[in-house]
N, C-alpha and C positions, 0 to 999 in steps of 0.2 A: 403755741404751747409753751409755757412754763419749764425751763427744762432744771434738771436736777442740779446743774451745775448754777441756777440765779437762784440757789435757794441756801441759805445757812442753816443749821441746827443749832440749836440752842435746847441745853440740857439743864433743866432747874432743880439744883441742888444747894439754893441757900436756904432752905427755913429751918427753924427750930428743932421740928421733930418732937413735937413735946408729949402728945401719943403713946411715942416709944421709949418717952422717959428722957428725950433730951436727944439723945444717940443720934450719930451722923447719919440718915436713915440711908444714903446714897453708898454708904459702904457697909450696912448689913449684906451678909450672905445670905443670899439666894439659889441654891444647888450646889453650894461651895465655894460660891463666888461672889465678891461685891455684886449689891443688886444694881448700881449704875451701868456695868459690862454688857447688861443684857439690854439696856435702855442702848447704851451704844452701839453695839452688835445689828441692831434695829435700824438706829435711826441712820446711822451714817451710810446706811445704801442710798436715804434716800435725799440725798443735798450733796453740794460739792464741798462743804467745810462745814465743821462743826467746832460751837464751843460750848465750856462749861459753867454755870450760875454757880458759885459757892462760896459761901463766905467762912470758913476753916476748912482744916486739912486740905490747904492748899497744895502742899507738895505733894499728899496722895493723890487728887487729882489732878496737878498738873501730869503724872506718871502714864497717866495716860496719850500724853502727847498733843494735849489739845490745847486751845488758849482757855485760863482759867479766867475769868470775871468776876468782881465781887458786887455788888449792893453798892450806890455811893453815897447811900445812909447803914448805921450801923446797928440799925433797932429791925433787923430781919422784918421787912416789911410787904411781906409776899409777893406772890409774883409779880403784881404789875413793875416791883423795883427790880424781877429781873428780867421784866420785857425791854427795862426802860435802859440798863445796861447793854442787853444783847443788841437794845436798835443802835447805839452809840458807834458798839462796835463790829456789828454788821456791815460789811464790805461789799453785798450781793443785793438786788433789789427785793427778795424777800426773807422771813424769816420765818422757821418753822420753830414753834417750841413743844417741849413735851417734860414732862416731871420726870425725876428720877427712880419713882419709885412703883413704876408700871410697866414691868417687865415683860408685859406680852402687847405689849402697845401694837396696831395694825402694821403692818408693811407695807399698807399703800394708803397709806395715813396721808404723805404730802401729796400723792398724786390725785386723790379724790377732794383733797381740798383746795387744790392749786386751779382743778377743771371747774370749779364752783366759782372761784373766784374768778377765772377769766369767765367766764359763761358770762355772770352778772357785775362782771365790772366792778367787785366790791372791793373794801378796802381792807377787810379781814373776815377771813371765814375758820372756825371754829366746829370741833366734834359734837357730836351727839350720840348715843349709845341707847338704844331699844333694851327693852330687856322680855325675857319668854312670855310676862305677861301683858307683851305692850307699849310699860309706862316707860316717855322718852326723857332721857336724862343729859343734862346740857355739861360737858366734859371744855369748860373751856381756856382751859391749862394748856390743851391738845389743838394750836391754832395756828393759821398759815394769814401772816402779815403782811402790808405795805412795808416797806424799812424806811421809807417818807413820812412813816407817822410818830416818829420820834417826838415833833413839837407837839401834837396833839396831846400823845401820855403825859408830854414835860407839864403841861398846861392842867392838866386832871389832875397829877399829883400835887401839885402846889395849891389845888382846892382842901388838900389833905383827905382827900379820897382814895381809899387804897379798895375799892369794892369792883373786882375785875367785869359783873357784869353791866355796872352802869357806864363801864367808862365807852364799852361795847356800844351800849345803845347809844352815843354819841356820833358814833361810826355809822359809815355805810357796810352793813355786815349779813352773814348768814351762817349757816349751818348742815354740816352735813350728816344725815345718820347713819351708824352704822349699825348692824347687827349682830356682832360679837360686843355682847358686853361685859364680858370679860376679860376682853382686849384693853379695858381700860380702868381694871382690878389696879387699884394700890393698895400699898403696906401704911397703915394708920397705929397699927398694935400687934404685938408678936404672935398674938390667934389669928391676925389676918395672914400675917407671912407664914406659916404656917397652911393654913389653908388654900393658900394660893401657890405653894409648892407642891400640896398633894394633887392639886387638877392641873398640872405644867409637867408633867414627868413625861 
């Protein structure tokens, strides 16, 4: 078994935000409170160490007492630039990531993807989200990694591919669904956060 303590968090709060107009979307308020608190509140039950992606307001988020990481390109180049920082400094043999800006993310997010990955031996397993009518939706921002696959990403990025699902199919990979799909509700535009505080109360 995978235990909690071989796994890191990794909290992705470098992008843009551009949606929201720019804005740091990791420290919009979410019931009064930065919305990254509740991504941390969350995730850090389920890993022995957590750190955070972000490239400004660095001192807000170091304030949280985590290590902060930034990009080691400076053109905000999505996540795979902050899987490819969290593997660098990843200490544990895996790592768990998750956005900042999904406040109701599962609780047992790394447990159900960490028994996937040992079941089938894979090298990275990834969310999926049902929704009431069905249709399955691939969440895979929301992923429990090797921390050995550092050269793999270094290798994809340098193709200048920054497209998170091809680099996947390169991998030995899977997926697990769940059926809260709301659990994996983010803030894109202030009608979203908004809406996603009135069903969280």
């Amino acid at each position: 078994m995978i235990s909690d303590a071989q796994i890191t968090g990794l909290i992705l709060a470098g992008g843009r935000a551009q949606r929201m107009g720019g804005i740091d979307k990791g420290l919009i308020p979410f019931h009064q409170k930065p919305l990254i608190e509740s991504t941390i509140a969350r995730l850090q039950l389920q890993v022995g160490t957590l750190l955070i992606n972000a490239n400004r307001n660095i001192t807000k988020y170091a304030a949280y007492g985590y290590p902060v990481i930034m990009d080691e390109t400076p053109d905000f180049s999505g996540p795979l630039a902050g899987f490819s920082a969290g593997l660098k400094a990843c200490k544990t043999p895996y790592l768990l990531t998750a956005p900042c800006d999904s406040p109701l993310l599962p609780e047992d997010l790394g447990a159900r993807l960490a028994t996937e990955l040992e079941q089938g031996d894979y090298q990275l397993v990834y969310a999926s989200s049902k929704e009431t009518d069905g249709k399955v939706w691939s969440q895979p921002v929301f992923c429990l990694m090797r921390a050995n696959l550092q050269d793999s990403l270094e290798a994809f990025l340098k193709k200048g591919d920054l497209k998170i699902d091809r680099w996947f199919k390169e991998l030995k990979s899977s997926t697990v669904i769940f059926d809260e799909a709301n659990a994996f509700a983010n803030v894109n535009t202030p009608e979203e956060l908004k809406a996603l505080e009135a069903t969280s109360v």
